[in-house]
N, C-alpha and C positions, 0 to 999 in steps of 0.2 A: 290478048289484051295488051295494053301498055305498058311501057317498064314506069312500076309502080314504086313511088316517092317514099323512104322507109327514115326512120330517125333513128340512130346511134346510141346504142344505150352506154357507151362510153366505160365497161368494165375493165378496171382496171387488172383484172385476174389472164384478161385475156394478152397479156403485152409479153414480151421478153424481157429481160433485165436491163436490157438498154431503154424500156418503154416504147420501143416499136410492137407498134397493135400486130396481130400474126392473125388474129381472129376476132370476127364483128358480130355482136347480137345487135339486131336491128328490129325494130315496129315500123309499126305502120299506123297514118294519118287515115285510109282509107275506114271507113266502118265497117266495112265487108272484109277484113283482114286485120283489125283490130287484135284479135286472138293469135293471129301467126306471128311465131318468132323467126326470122332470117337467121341463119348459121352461117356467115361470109367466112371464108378462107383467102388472108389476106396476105399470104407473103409471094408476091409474084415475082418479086425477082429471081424465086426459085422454082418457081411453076408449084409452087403450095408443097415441096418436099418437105417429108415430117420430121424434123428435126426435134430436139429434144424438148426447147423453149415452142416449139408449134403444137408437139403432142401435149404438154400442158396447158396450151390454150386452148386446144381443143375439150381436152378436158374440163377447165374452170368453163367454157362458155355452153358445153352441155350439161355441168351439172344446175349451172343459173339458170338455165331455160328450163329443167326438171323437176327445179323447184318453185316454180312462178303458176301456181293454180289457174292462171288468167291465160293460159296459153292453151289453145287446144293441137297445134299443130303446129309444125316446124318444116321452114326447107334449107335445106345444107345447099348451097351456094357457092361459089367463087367465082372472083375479083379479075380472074386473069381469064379472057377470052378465050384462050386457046389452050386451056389446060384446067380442068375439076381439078386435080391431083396428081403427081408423079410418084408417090410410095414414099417412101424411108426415103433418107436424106445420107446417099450412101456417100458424099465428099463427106461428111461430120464423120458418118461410121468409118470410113477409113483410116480416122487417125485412134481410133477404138482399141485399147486394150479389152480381153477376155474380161477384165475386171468393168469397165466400165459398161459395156455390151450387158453385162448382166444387172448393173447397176440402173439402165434404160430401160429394162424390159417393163418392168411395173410401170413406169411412167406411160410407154408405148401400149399397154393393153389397157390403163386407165382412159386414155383416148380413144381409142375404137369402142369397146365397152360403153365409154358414156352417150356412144351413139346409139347402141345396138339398146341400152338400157332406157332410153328415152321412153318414156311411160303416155305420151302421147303420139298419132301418126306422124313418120316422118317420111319425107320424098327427099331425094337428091335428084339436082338436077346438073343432068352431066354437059357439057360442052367443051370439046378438045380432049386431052389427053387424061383418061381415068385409069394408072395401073399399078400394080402391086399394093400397097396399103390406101394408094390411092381409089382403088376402085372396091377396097374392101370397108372404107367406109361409104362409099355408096351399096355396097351390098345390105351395110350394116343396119341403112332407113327400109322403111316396109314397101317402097315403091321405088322405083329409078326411069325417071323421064331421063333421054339421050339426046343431042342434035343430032342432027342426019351426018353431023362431019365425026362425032365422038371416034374416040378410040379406049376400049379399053380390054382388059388381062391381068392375069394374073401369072408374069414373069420370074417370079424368085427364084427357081430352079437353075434360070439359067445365069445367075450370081449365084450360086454357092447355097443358095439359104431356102427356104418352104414359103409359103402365106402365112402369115403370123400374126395377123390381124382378124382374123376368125375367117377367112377365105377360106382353106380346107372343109371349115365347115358348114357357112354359108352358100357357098358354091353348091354344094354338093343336094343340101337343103333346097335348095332354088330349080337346079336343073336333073339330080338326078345323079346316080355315082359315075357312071359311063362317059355321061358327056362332062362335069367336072373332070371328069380323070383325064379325059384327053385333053380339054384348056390346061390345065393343072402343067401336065406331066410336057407337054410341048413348049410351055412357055408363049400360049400363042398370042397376039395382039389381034382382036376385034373389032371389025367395024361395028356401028348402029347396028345396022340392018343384021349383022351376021350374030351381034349378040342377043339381039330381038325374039332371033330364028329360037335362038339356045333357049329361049327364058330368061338370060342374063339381066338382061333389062327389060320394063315392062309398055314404054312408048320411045316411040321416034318422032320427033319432029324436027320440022325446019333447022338447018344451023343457026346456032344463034340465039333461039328460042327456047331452049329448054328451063329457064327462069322462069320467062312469062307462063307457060306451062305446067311449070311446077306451082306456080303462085296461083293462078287460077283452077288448079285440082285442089289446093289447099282453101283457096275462098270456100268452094264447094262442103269442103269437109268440116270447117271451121263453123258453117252457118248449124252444127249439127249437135247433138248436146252434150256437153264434156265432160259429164260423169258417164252417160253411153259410150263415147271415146277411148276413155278409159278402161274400163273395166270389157270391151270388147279385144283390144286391144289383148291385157291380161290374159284373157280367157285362150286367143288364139297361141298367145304367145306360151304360155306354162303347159296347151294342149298340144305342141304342135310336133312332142316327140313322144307320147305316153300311150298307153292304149287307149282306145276308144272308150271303155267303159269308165277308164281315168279320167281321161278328156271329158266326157260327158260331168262328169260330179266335179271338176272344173268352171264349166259353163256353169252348171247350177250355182256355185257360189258365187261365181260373177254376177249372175242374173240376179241372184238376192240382193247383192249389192246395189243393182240399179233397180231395181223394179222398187223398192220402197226408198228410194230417193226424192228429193225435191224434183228433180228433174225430169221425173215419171208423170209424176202428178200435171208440172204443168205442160208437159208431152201430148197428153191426152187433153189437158182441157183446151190445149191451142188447134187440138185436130178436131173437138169438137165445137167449136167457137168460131172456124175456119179463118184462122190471124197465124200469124210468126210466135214462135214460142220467143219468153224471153227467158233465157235459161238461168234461173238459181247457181245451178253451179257444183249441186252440192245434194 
């Protein structure tokens, strides 16, 4: 599809102390996207390195979009062509006292977290360079479309430090201990196609295109009804490390949840009426 025309929601939570924007929530004019919120990562003159003022951006602009009922789905985004993300923002960490480093960490897991915490579907769409925290918030959405040009990894190793944005555990989650372990422990950088193979990420397309793609998997999900969204969502998420029999009585309270919902009801009367439901909401 087209690169589709999005309005600004102009938060101010998302700026630096100098009031440069670092991160954009954006809507959309479109009707068929109405409900998606864009997650723009705005600081290109660093390739989107997460610096202290950028992980609080990222933070205030996911927990605004988590609390906006009217949103059924989100795509994380960036501004800069040739780079989703570079990780931590290691010239700032450099001049890091022990004292300060520790003083950043709750900042920096408040950011990743408010991705991973996202209570509705989320897709990143990766194009250029996705690695270290960079690519661990794209681990952190439920889906990851890539361009064919992507590069991403999870390098910390080979600076001194771990993944530290739930990569160790996402990773692992994703593709499995073995293959985590060798990306992990090598430091290795990923093409598309080779992180595709792994499970790392879930499409490849075209360079260039991984917005348009993420935006149009998002139309799709968005036309669908945002108390099911939710509450499936939930279900897979709180099931997805417990036993089975846990999981199962999981599901069942999600299921309660939606099944005598507004949204049930007119589910079924829009399937038997044969129209577009117009969803409640609720």
């Amino acid at each position: 599809m087209p690169s589709t025309p999005s309005v600004p929601t102009g938060a101010d939570a998302t700026a630096d102390p100098g009031h440069r924007v670092l991160v954009r929530v954006e809507r959309f004019e479109d009707p068929a996207l109405v409900h998606v919120a864009e997650i723009v990562l705005d600081r290109p003159e660093a390739m989107n390195a997460v610096s202290t003022a950028m992980a609080r951006a990222i933070a205030a602009a996911t927990a605004q979009v988590a609390a906006d009922p009217s949103v059924r789905c989100v795509v994380l985004t960036s501004s800069h062509e040739k780079a989703f993300c570079v990780g931590a923002d290691l010239k700032e960490r450099n001049g890091f006292s022990d004292a300060d480093l520790m003083e950043q960490r709750p900042v920096a897991r408040a950011a990743y977290g408010g991705v991973l915490d996202l209570p509705v579907p989320a897709i990143a769409a990766v194009d250029g360079f996705a690695l270290g925290g960079g690519f661990e918030l794209a681990l952190s959405c439920d889906v990851v479309v890539a361009g064919e040009g992507a590069v991403v990894g999870l390098p910390e190793v080979s600076v001194g430090v771990i993944p530290g944005g739930g990569g160790t555990q996402l990773l692992v989650r994703r593709v499995g201990w073995s293959r985590a372990a060798r990306a992990i422990f090598s430091a290795a950088r990923l093409s598309a196609a080779e992180a595709r193979e792994l499970g790392a990420v879930d499409e490849v397309v075209p360079a260039g295109s991984a917005r348009d793609a993420a935006l149009e998997l998002a139309r799709t999900i968005a036309a669908h009804s945002p108390v099911g969204l939710r509450n499936a969502k939930r279900a897979m998420r709180l099931g997805a490390d417990v036993g089975l029999d846990a999981g199962l009585e999981i599901e069942d309270a999600c299921w309660r949840a939606t099944a005598f919902s507004g949204d049930r009801r007119e589910g079924v009367a829009a399937f038997a009426e044969k129209r577009r439901p117009a969803w409640p909401g609720h």
